[in-house]
C-alpha positions in Angstrom: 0.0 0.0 0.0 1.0 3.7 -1.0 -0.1 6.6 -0.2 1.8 10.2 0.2 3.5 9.6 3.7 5.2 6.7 2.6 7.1 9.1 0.6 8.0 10.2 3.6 8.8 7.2 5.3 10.9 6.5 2.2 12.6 9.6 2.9 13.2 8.6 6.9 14.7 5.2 6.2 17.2 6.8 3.2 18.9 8.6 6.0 19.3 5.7 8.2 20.2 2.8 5.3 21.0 5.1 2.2 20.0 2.9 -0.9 19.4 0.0 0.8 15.9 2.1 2.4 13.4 0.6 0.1 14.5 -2.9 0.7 14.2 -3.0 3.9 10.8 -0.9 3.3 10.2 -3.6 1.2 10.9 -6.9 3.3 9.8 -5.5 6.9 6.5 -6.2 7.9 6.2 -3.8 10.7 7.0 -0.9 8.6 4.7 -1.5 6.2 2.0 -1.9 9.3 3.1 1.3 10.1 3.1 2.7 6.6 -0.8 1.4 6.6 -1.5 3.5 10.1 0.0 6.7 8.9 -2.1 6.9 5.8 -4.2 9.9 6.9 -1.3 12.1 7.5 -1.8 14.0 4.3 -5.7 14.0 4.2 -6.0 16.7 6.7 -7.5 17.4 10.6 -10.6 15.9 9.2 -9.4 12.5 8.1 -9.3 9.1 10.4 -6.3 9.9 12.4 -4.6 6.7 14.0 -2.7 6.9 17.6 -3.3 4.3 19.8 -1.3 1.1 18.2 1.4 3.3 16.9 2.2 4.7 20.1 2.1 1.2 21.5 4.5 0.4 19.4 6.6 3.8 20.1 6.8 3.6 23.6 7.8 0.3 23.8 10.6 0.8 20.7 11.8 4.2 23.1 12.0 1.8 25.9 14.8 -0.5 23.8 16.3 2.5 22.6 17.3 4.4 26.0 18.3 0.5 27.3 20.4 0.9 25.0 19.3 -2.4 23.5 20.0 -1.5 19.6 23.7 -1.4 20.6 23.9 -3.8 23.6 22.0 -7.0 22.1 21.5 -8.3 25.3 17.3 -7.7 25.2 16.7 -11.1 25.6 18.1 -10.5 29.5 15.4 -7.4 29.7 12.4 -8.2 32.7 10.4 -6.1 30.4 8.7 -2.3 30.6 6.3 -2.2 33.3 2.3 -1.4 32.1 2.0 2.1 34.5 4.8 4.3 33.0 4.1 2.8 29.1 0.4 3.9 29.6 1.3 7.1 31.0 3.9 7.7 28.6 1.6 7.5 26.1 -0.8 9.7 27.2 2.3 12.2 27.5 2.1 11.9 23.4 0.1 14.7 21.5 -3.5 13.6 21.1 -2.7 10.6 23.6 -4.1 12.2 26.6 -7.3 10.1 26.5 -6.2 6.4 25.0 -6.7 3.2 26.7 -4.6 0.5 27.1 -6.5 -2.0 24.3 -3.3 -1.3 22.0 -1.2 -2.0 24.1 -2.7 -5.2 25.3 -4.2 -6.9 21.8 -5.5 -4.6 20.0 -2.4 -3.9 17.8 -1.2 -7.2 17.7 -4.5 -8.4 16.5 -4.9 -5.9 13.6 -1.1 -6.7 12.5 -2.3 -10.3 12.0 -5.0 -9.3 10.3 -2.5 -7.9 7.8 0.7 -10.8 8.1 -1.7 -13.3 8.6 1.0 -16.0 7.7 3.7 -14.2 10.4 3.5 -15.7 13.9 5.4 -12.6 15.0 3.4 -10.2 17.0 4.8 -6.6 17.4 3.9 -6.8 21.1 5.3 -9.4 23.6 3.8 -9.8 27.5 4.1 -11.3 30.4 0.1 -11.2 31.8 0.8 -12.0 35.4 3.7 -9.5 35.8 2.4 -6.6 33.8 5.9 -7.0 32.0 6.2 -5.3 27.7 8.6 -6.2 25.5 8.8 -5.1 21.8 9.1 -8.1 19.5 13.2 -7.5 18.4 12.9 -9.9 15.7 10.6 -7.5 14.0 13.2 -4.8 14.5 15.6 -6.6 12.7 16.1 -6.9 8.6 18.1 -8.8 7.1 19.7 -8.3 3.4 22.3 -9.7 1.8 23.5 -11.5 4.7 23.3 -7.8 7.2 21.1 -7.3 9.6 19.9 -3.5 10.0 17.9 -2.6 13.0 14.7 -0.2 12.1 14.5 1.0 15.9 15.3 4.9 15.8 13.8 4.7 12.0 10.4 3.8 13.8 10.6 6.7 16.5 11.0 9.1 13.5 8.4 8.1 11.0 5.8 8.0 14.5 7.0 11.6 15.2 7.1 12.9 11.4 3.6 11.6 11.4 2.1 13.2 14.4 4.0 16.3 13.4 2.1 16.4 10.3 -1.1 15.3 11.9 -0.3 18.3 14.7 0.0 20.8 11.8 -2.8 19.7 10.1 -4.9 20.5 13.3 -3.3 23.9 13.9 -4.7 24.8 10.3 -8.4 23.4 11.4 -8.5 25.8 13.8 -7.6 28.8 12.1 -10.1 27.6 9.0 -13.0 27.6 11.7 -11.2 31.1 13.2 -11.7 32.5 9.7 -15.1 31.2 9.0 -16.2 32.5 12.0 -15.1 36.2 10.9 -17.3 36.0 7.9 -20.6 34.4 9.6 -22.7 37.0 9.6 -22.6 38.1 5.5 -21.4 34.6 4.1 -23.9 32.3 5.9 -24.1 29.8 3.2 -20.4 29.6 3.2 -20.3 28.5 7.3 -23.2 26.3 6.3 -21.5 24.2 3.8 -17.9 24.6 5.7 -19.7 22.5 9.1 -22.1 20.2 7.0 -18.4 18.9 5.4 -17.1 18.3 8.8 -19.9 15.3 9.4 -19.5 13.4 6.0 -18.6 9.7 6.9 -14.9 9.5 5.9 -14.1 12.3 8.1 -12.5 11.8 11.8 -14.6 10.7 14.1 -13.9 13.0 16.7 -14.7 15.6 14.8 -17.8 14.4 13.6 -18.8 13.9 17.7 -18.1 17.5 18.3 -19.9 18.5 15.3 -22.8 16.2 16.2 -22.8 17.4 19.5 -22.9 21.2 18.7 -25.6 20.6 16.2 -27.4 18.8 18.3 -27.6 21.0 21.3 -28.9 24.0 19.6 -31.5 22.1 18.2 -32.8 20.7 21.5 -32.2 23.7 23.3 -35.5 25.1 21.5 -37.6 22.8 22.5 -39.0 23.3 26.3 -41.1 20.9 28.8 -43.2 21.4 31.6 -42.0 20.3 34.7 -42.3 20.2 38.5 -43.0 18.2 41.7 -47.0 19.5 41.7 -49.3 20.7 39.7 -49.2 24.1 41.7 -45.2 24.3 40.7 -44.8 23.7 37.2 -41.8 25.0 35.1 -41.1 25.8 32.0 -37.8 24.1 30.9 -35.5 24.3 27.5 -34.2 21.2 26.7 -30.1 21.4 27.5 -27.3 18.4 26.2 -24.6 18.3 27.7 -21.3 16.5 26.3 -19.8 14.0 29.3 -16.0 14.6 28.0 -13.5 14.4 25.5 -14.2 11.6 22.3 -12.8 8.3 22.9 -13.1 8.7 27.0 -13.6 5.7 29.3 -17.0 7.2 30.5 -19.2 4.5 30.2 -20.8 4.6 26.7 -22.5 8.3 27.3 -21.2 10.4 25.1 -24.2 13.4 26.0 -26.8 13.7 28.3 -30.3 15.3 28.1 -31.5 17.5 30.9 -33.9 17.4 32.2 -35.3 14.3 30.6 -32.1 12.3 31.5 -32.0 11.1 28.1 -28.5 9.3 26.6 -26.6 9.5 23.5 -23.6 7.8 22.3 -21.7 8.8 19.2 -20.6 5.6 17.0 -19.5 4.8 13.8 -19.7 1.1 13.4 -23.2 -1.4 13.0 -21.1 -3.8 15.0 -24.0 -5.2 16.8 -21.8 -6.1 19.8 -20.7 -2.9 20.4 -24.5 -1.4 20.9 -25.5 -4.1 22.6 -22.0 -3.2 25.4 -23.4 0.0 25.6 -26.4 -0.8 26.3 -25.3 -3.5 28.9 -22.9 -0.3 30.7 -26.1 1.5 31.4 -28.4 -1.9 32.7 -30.1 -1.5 29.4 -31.4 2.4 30.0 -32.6 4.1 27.2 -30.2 5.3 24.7 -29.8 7.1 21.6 -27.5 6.2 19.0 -25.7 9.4 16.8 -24.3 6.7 14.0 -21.4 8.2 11.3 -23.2 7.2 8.5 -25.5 7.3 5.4 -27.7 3.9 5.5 -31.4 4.9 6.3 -32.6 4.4 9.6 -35.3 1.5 9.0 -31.4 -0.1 7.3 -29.4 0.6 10.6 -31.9 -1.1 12.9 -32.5 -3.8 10.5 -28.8 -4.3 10.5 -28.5 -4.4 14.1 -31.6 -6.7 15.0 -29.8 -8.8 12.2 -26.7 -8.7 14.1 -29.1 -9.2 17.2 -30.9 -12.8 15.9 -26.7 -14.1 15.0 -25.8 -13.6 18.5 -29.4 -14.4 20.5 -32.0 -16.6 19.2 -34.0 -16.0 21.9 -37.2 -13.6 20.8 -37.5 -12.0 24.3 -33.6 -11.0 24.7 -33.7 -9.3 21.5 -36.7 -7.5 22.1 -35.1 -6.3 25.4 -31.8 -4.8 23.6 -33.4 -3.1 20.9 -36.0 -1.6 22.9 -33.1 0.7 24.4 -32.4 1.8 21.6 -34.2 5.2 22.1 -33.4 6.8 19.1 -31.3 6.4 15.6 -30.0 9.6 14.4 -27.9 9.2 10.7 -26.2 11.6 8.6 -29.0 12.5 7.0 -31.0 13.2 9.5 -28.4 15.0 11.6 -28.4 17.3 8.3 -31.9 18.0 8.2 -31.5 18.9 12.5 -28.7 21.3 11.3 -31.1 23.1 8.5 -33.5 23.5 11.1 -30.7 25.1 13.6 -29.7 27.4 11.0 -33.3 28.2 10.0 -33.5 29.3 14.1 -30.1 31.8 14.0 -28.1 29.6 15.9 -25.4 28.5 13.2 -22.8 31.0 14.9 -23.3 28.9 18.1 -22.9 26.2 16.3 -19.9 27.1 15.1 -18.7 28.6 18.4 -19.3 25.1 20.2 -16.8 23.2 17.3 -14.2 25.8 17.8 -14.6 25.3 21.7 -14.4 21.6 21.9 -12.0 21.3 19.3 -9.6 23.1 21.1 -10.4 21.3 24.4 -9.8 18.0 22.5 -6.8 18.5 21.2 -5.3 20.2 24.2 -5.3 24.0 22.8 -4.4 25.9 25.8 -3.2 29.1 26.8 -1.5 30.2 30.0 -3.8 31.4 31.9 -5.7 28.1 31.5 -8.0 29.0 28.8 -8.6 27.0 25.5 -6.0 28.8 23.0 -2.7 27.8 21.6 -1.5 24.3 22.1 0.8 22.9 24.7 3.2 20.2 23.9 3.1 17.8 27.0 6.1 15.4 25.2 9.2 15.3 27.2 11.2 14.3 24.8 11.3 15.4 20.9 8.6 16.4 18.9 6.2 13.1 18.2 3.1 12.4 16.9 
């Protein structure tokens, strides 16, 4: 696979092994894993960015490099890099402040044989008991023409010329909505088109959650409810939705919340059935409302899922149970028709407002005085990702 970064990569590897750098492009299998998870680097903020495997394998390859294992050979004598300070290392890493350890665990190893089906070698090597990481050395290794070069400090710099494009990319995100938002109030169908583009499926899907979020809100928040303890003590209320955290947080499978009607939504882009139905099970099978990345009608989504459903449960009742929580589908389509409708009701400088907002606290924009603004590098090494 080739796409414009592996120029790049290309590039990288000529100035560690000079003309022998597409060989060893050519015979390594973990380089061209890596090549495969840097392929949004030149596609913009927007695109399906990739972290969380490739800073598995980063930490773990710094680990063998300040050991000194590259020049030692001896890591086969290593007792391994201990879970806690790999985990926090990589949430040290640009855009790494809310990842999990599922790369770290399976996750990457699992996609790599998904790819070198026909290698045993996994990238990742642990001891479960002792909470001990080692990086697999036999995939650092490459051997041509009877000499074995070592792709160790060439992996640290492709992951950091990566992020640094990915980081850049971002910066220019920002000052695009900056710049739209200077022209909102005479170029309104210019701000239109500029968010509806920022929820089209192929785009990142954090972005799409804030977008969906900040849609989302101003459209509820014109709806009101009566409410109150008696009859004597009703209220009116506008409908408020609140967004639980950053994207991708360990928060229990609520994305937003709805109050006062305590109503859930979760932000997805997959019809995995099993990943609904996990959701679902988080909350003890409370209503909730699904915001799914993608154009497939409605009545095709939840045909999809009860589908899905009848593979994994062929019992009527159980079914019935799991997709009676599912409160609510909202699509693409749909979540365009919501947005008309919010910019119908003057609200598509909120709108906009909200995205630069969340954007910024998402990719850790801050300024000194501890408001969102211009980003902080929390590495403490080099530049990375």
């Amino acid at each position: 696979m080739k796409h414009l970064f592996t120029q790049k990569i290309i590039k990288i590897l000529e100035k560690h092994f000079e003309k022998n750098a597409i060989t060893v492009f050519e015979v390594s299998p973990l380089l061209k894993y890596i090549n495969y998870k840097t392929r949004s680097a030149n596609l913009g903020s927007k695109s399906r960015s990739s972290f969380a495997n490739l800073y598995a394998i980063y930490v773990l390859v710094e680990d063998y490099l300040k050991q000194g294992f590259n020049k030692s050979g001896k890591y086969n004598q290593y007792e391994g890099a201990d879970f806690t300070p790999l985990l926090r290392r990589i949430r040290e890493l640009p855009f790494g402040q809310k990842l999990q350890n599922h790369a770290l665990n399976n996750r990457t190893n699992d996609e790599f044989h998904k790819f070198f089906s026909e290698d045993s070698r996994r990238p990742i090597l642990r001891n479960v008991d002792l909470q001990k990481y080692w990086i697999n050395e036999n995939l650092l290794f490459v051997e041509i023409s009877g000499y074995r070069y070592n792709i160790a400090r060439s992996i640290i710099d492709i992951i950091d010329a990566y992020v640094d494009i990915k980081r850049k990319s971002f910066d220019q995100f920002i000052q695009d909505c900056e710049s739209i938002k200077k022209i909102s109030d005479y170029k309104q169908e210019q701000v239109t088109e500029f968010i509806k583009e920022l929820i089209a499926p192929e785009k990142d899907a954090r972005i799409f959650e804030i977008v969906s979020y900040a849609i989302l809100k101003h459209y509820y928040i014109e709806h009101i409810i009566f409410i109150g303890l008696t009859q004597e003590n009703i209220e009116i209320k506008n409908l408020i939705l609140y967004k639980t955290g950053r994207t991708n947080a360990n928060d229990g499978g609520i994305d937003f919340v709805m109050k006062p009607l305590g109503r859930f939504f979760q932000v997805t882009e997959t019809l995995d059935v099993k990943k609904y139905f996990l959701d679902i099970d988080k909350i003890e099978r409370y209503p909730i409302s699904f915001v799914v990345k993608t154009n497939l009608s409605i009545d095709e989504i939840y045909k999809r899922l009860e589908k899905g459903a009848r593979e994994q449960y062929p019992v009527d009742t159980v079914i019935a149970k799991y997709m009676s929580a599912i409160e609510e589908i909202i699509n693409i389509p749909m979540l365009l028709e919501i947005f008309d409708e919010v910019v119908k009701n003057g609200h598509i400088q909120d709108v906009l407002d909200e995205i630069i907002i969340w954007s910024k606290v998402e990719f850790n924009y801050m300024e000194d005085n501890g408001q969102v603004g211009t980003v902080v590098d929390e590495d403490e090494d080099e530049d990375d990702n």
